[in-house]
C-alpha positions as a Markdown table, in Angstrom:
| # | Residue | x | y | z |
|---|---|---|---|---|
| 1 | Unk | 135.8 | 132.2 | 65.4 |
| 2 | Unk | 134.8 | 129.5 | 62.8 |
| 3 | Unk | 136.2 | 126.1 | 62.4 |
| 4 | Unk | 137.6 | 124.3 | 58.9 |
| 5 | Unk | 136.5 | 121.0 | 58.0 |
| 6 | Unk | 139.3 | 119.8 | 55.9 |
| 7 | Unk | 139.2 | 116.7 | 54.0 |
| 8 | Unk | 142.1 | 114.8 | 51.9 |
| 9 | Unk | 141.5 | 114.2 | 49.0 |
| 10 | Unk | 144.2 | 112.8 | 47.0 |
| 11 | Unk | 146.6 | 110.9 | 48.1 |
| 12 | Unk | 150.2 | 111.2 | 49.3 |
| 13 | Unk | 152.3 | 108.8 | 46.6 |
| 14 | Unk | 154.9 | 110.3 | 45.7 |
| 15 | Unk | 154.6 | 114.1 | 47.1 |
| 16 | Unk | 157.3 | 115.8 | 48.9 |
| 17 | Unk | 157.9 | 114.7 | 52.4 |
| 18 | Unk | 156.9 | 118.3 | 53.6 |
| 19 | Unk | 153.7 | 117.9 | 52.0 |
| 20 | Unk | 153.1 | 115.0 | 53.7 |
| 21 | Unk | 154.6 | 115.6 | 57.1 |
| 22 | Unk | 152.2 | 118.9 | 56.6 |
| 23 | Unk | 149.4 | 116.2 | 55.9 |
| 24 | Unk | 149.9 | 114.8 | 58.8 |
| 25 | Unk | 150.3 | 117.5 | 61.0 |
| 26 | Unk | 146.6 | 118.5 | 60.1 |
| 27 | Unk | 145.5 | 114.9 | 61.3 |
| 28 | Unk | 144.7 | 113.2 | 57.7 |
| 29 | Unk | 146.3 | 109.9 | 57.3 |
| 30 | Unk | 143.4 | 108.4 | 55.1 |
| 31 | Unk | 141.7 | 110.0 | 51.5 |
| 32 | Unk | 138.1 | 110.6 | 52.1 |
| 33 | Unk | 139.2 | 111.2 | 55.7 |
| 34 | Unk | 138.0 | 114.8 | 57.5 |
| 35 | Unk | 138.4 | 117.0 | 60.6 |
| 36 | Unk | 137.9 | 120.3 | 62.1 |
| 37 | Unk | 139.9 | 122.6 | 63.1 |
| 38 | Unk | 139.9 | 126.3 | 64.5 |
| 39 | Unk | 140.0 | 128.8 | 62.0 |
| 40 | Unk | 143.7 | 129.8 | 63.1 |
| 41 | Unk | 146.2 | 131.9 | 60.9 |
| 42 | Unk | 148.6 | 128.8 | 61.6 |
| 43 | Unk | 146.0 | 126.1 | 60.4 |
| 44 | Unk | 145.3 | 128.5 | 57.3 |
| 45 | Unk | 148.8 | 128.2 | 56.2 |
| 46 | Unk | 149.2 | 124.5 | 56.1 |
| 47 | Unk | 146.2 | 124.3 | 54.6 |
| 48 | Unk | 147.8 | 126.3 | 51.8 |
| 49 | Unk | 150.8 | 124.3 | 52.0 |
| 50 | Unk | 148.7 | 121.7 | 50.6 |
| 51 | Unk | 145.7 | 123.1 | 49.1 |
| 52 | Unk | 145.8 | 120.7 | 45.8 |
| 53 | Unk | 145.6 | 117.2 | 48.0 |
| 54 | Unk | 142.7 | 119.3 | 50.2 |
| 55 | Unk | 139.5 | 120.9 | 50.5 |
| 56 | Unk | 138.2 | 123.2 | 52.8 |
| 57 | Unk | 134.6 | 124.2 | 54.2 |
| 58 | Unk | 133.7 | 126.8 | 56.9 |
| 59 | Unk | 131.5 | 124.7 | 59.3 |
């Protein structure tokens, strides 16, 4: 299975608190900021919980 880099990219001023406890959840606290994570079904969803405040790259 693949992993997802995700980085945040815009920041979390005035959003919903689900879209930023979902944020969070994926381990962004910073903009700019980036991890990896599996390529899960779970992790796909909260990506496109918040898929306007990330992007996403197969690594």
């Amino acid at each position: 299975m693949a992993d997802l880099k995700i980085t945040l990219v815009k920041g979390l001023v005035n959003r919903k608190p689900a879209q930023r406890d979902t944020v969070r959840t994926l381990g962004l606290r910073k903009i700019g900021q980036s991890v990896v994570r599996p390529d899960t079904p779970s992790t796909r969803g909260l990506v496109q919980a918040v898929r306007h405040l990330v992007t996403v790259e197969e690594v």
